[in-house]
N, C-alpha and C positions, 0 to 999 in steps of 0.2 A: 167605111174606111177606118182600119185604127190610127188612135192618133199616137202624136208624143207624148208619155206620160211622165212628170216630173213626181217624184215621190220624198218627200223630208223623210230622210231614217228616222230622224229625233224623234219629230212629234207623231210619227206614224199618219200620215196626210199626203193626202197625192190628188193630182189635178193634171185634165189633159189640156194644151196647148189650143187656142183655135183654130189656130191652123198650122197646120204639117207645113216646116221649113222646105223650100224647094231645095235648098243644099244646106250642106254643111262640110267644117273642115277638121280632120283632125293634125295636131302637131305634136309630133315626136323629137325628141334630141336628146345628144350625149354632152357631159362635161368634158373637155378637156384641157389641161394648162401649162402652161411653158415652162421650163425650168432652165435655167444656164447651163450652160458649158465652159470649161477651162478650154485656152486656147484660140479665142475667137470664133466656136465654131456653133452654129444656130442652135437656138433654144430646142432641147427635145420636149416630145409633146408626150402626157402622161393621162395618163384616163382617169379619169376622176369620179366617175360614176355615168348614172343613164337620170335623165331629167322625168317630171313626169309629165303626161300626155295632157293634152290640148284640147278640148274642143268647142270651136265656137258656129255658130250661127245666126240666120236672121229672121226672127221671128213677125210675122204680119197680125194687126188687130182690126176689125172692121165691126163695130157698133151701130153703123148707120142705118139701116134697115128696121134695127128694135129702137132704135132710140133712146139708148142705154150710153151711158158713162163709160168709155174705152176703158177709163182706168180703176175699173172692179176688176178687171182680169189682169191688165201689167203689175196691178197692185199687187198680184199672187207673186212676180216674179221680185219684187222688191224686197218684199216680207223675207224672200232667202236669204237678202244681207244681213239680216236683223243679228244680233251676239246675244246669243241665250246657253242657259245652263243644260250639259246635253250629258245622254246618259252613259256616257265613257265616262266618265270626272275625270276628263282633260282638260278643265278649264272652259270659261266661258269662251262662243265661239259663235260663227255662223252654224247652221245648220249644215249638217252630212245628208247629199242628194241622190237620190240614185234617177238614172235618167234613160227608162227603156221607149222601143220602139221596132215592136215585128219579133218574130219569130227568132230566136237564138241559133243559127246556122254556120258555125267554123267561129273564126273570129271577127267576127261583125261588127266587134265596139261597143255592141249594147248587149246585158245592160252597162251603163258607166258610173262607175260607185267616184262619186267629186264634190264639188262645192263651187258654188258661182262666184266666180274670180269678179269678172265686170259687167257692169250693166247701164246700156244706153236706149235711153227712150226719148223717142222722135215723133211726138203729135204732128197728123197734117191734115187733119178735117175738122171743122166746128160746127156747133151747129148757131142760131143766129143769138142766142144766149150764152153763148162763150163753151159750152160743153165740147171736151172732146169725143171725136167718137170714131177714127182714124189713128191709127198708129204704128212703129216700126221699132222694134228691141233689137237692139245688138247684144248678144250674149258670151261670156265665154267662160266656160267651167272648167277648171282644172283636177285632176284626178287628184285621187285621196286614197291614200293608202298610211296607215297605223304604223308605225315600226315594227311590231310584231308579225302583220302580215305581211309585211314586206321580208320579214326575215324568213316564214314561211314558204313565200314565193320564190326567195335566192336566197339560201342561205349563205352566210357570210364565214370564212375563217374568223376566227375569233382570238388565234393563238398563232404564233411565229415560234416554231424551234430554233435553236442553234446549229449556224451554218456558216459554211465560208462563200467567200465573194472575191472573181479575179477582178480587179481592176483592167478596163480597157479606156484606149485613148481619148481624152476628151472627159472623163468623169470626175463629179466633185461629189465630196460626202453628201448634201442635199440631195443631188441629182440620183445619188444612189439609193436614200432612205427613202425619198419620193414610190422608185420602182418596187423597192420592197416593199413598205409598210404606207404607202400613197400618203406618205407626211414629212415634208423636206426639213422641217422642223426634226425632226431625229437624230439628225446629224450628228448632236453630240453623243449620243450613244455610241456611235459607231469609232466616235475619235476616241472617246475613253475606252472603249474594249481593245482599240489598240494603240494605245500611247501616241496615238498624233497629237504633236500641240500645235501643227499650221495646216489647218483643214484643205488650203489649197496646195500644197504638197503633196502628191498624187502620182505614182510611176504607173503605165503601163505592164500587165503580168504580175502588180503586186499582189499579195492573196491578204485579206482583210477578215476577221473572225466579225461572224454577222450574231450578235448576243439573241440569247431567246426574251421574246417580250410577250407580253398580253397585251 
């Protein structure tokens, strides 16, 4: 039966799990965030990106049979906290994990290029000298992705032309740079390109010169 294999990108080091998790989960989500409106009327919601992926499980350890120290093996999964110098020169860090398991078929999850967010370890056997040799990790690795490859993977506009913008009911310069440029901070941009000096002063069908930015 193959197992789960845990691989440090860093150190180049990989080790299989004792035993294969009966489940696991993965968690996906988007940002999004509220912005005001003139006129009492509800916060519009603005997208603000995609979060990264999730994934946690429950690992089992069982010594008892060798008579072995449980925590020679939880110990591997500890050691991933550790903050060492890694060969991106991004700074000192945890270790970069990649985390396979089976055959690569569509989008399966694995392999999962991450780093181990948390870690909970749960002794529940001794033996009568205090040794553990029973135990249960709770794990959850969060996905890792470089800026780079991520710009890769979506690339992003980088550049806003020059454009115009009708004002419709209910917008404020915020609520407007939000949907443009996803930064309600901008605002001022938008009032100096057109001589507004009361940013809440806002007509319906007015047309607004949207400045080019980078």
């Amino acid at each position: 039966m193959e197992k789960l294999k845990i691989t440090n990108l860093d150190a180049k080091k990989s080790f299989d799990v004792l035993f294969n998790p009966t489940e696991y989960t993965f968690e996906d989500a988007s940002k999004w965030q509220e912005h005001g409106t003139a006129g009492g009327w509800k916060p519009e919601l603005q997208y603000a990106g995609g979060d990264r992926r999730r994934l946690s499980m429950e690992l089992f350890y069982d010594t008892y049979e060798q008579n072995q120290d449980v925590r020679l093996y939880t110990g591997k999964l500890s050691e991933l906290l550790l903050v060492t110098v890694n060969k991106d020169n991004d700074g000192r860090r945890p270790p970069k994990l990649e985390l396979s398991w089976g055959k690569k078929e569509g989008d399966t999850g694995f392999p999962f290029v991450c780093v181990l967010e948390t870690l909970k370890q749960q002794f529940t056997l001794f033996t009568a000298e205090g040794k553990p040799v029973r135990a249960k990790c709770s794990v959850s690795f969060k996905e890792f992705v470089l800026p780079k490859e991520e710009q890769q993977r979506e690339p992003r506009r980088q550049s806003y032309p020059e454009k115009t913008y009708t004002v419709r009911e209910g917008d404020t310069l915020a609520g407007i740079a939000a949907a443009l440029w996803k930064d309600p901070m901008k605002w001022r941009l938008l009032a100096k390109a057109n001589g507004i000096r009361n940013p809440r002063i806002l007509h319906a069908g007015q047309s607004l010169l949207v400045p080019a930015i980078e």
